[in-house]
MARKEDREN-547483 format. One line per field, with one value per residue (C-alpha): residue number from 1; residue in three letters; x, y, z. Coordinates in pm, 1 decimal. Example, Ala and Ser with C-alpha at 12.3 -4.5 7.8 and 13.67 -1.06 7.14 Angstrom:
vexgu [1	2]
keza [ALA	SER]
xx [1230.0	1367.0]
yy [-450.0	-106.0]
zz [780.0	714.0]
! end
This chain:
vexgu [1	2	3	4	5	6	7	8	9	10	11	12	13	14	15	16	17	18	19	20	21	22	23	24	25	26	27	28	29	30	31	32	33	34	35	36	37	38	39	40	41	42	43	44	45	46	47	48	49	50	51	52	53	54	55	56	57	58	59	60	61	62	63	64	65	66	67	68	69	70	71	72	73	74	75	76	77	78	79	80	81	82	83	84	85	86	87	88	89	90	91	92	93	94	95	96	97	98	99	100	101	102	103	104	105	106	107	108	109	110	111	112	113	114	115	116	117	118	119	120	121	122	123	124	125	126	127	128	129	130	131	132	133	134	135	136	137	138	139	140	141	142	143	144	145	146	147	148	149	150	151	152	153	154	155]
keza [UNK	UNK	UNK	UNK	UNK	UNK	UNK	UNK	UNK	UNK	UNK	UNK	UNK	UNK	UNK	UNK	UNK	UNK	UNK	UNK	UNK	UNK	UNK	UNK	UNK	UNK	UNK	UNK	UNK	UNK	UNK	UNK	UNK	UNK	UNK	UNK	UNK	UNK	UNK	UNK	UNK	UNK	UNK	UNK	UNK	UNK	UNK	UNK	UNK	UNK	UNK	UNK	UNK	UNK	UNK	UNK	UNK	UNK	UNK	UNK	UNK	UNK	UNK	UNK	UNK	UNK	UNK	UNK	UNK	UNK	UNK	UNK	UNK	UNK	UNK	UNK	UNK	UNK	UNK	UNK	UNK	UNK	UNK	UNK	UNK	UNK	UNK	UNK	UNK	UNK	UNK	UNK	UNK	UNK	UNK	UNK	UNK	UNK	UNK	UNK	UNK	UNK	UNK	UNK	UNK	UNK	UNK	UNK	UNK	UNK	UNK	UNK	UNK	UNK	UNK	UNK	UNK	UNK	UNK	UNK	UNK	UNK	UNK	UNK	UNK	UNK	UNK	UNK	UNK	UNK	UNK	UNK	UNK	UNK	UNK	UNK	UNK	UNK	UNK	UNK	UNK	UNK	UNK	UNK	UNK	UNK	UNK	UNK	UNK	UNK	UNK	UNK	UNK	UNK	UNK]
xx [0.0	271.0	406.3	31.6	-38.0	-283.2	-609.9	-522.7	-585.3	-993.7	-951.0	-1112.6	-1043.9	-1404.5	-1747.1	-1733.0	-1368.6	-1298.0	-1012.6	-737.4	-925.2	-1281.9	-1067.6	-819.7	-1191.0	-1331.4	-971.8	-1044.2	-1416.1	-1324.7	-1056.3	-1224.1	-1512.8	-1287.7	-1005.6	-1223.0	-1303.6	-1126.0	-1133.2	-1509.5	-1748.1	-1840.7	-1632.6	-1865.3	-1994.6	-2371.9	-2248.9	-2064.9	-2227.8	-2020.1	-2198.0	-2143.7	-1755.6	-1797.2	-1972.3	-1849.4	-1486.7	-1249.6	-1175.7	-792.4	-490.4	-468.3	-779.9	-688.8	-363.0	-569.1	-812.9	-543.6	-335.2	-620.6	-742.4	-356.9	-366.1	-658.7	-506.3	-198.5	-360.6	-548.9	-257.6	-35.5	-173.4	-255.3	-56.6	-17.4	-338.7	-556.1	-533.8	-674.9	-959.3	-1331.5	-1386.0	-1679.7	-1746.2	-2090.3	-2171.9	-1967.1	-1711.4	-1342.0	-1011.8	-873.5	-571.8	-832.9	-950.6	-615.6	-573.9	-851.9	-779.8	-492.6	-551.4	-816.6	-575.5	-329.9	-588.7	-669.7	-351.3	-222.5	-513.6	-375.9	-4.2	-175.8	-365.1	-79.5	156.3	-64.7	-148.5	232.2	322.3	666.2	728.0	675.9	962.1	998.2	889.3	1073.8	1300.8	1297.7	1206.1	1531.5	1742.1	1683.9	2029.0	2225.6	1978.6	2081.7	2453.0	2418.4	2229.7	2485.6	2796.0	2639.0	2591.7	2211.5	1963.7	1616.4	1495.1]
yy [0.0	262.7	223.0	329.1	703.7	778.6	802.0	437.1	306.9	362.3	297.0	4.2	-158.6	-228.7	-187.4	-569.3	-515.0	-417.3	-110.1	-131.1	43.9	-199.0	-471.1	-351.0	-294.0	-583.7	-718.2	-534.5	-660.2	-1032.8	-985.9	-847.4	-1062.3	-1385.8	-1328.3	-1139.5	-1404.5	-1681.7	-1940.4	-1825.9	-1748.8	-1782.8	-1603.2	-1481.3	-1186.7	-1104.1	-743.0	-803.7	-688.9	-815.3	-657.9	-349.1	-402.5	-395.4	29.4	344.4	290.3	463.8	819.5	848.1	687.8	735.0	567.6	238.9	209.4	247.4	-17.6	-228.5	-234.7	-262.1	-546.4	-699.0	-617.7	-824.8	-1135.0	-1091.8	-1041.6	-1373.1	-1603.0	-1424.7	-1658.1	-1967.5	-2293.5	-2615.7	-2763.6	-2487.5	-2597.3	-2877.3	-2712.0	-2654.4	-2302.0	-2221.7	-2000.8	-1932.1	-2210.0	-2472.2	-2686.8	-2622.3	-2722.7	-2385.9	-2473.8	-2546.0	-2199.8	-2006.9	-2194.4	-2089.2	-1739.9	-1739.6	-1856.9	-1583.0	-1346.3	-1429.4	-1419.5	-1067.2	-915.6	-1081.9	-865.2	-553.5	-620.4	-685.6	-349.4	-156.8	-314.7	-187.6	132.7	206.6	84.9	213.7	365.1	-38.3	-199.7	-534.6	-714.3	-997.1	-1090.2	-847.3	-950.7	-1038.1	-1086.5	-1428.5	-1524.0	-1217.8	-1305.5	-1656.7	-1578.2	-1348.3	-1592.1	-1884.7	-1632.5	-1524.4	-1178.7	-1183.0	-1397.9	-1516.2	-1472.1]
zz [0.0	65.3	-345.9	-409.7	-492.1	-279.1	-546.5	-631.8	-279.7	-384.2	-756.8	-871.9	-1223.6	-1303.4	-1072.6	-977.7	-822.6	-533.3	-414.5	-175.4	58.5	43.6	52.3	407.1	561.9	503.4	621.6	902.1	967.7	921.0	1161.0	1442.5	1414.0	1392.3	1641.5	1929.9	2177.1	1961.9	2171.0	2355.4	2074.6	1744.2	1494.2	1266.7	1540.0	1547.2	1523.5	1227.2	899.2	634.1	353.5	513.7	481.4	84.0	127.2	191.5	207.0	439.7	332.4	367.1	351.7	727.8	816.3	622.9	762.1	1120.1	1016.9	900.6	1242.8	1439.0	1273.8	1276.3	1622.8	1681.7	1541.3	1693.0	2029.4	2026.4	1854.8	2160.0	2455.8	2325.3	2402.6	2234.1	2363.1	2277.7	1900.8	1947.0	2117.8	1930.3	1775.0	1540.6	1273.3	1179.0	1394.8	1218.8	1459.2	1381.7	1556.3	1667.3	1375.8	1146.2	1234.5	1219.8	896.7	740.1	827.6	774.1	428.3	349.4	503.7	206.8	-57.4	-7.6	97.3	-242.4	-441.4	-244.2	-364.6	-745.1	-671.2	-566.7	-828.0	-1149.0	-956.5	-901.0	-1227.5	-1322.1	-1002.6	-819.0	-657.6	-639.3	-312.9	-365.2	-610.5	-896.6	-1279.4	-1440.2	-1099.4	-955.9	-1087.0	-957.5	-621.2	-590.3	-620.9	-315.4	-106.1	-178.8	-104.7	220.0	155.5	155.6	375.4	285.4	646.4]
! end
C-alpha cells in the first residue's frame, strides 16, 4: 500500500472489483469478528455486517492504515496466549465446529488471498514507479549468487 499514490488506494479496475481500501476494511471486519473471543465465541460476530464491509470505504490513507493495524492487532492479540493444547480445542465459525488450527488456517488462508489482491492493486497502480517485493524480474540469478555467497539472507 505505501508504493500506491494515494487516489489508487480507492480505484477500482471495473465496478465488480474491489479497491485497496474496500478490501483492508473488510480485512479489518473479518478480523475483528474472527479473532475477538477466539477461543469463547463464534467467529462470525452477530455485530458483524459483512456486507457493510464492501460500502463506503475509508476516506484516507490514514484511516486504512488504522483499520489495518487494528485489525492486525486483533489477530496478533489472540494467537499471543494460546498454548499447544488450545489448538486442538473446538472453535466455530458461523456455527460450524473447527479445531482452533483449522480456524487459524482458514484465516490465515483468506488473510493471504486478499492481501495478495492488495499487492496486485498496488503493483498496477504504481506501475513504473513499483519496486519489487521480492526478487525483482530479471534478478533471480544475480539473487541466488548473493544468497549462496552469504551476503544476503532469505529470512
Amino acid at each position: 500500500m505505501a508504493q500506491a499514490p494515494d487516489e489508487a488506494l480507492f480505484a477500482t479496475l471495473d465496478a465488480e472489483s474491489n479497491s485497496i481500501a474496500i478490501i483492508v476494511k473488510h480485512m479489518a471486519g473479518g478480523m475483528r469478528s474472527r479473532w475477538t473471543d477466539f477461543l469463547t465465541t463464534d467467529g462470525e460476530k452477530p455485530n458483524r455486517n459483512r456486507d457493510s464491509e464492501f460500502e463506503a470505504p475509508p476516506k484516507t490513507r490514514a484511516e486504512i492504515l488504522a483499520l489495518w493495524e487494528a485489525g492486525w492487532q486483533v489477530v496478533f492479540d489472540a494467537l499471543a496466549p494460546l498454548a499447544d493444547a488450545d489448538l486442538a480445542r473446538t472453535v466455530y465459525i458461523r456455527g460450524e465446529a473447527h479445531s482452533a488450527m483449522q480456524a487459524i488456517h482458514r484465516q490465515v488462508g483468506h488473510l493471504a488471498y486478499h492481501v495478495g489482491q492488495i499487492v496486485y492493486l498496488a503493483k498496477y497502480f504504481a506501475a513504473k514507479n513499483w519496486t519489487a517485493l521480492t526478487v525483482p524480474r530479471g534478478k533471480s540469478a544475480e539473487y541466488n549468487a548473493s544468497i549462496a555467497s552469504g551476503k544476503t539472507s532469505q529470512r
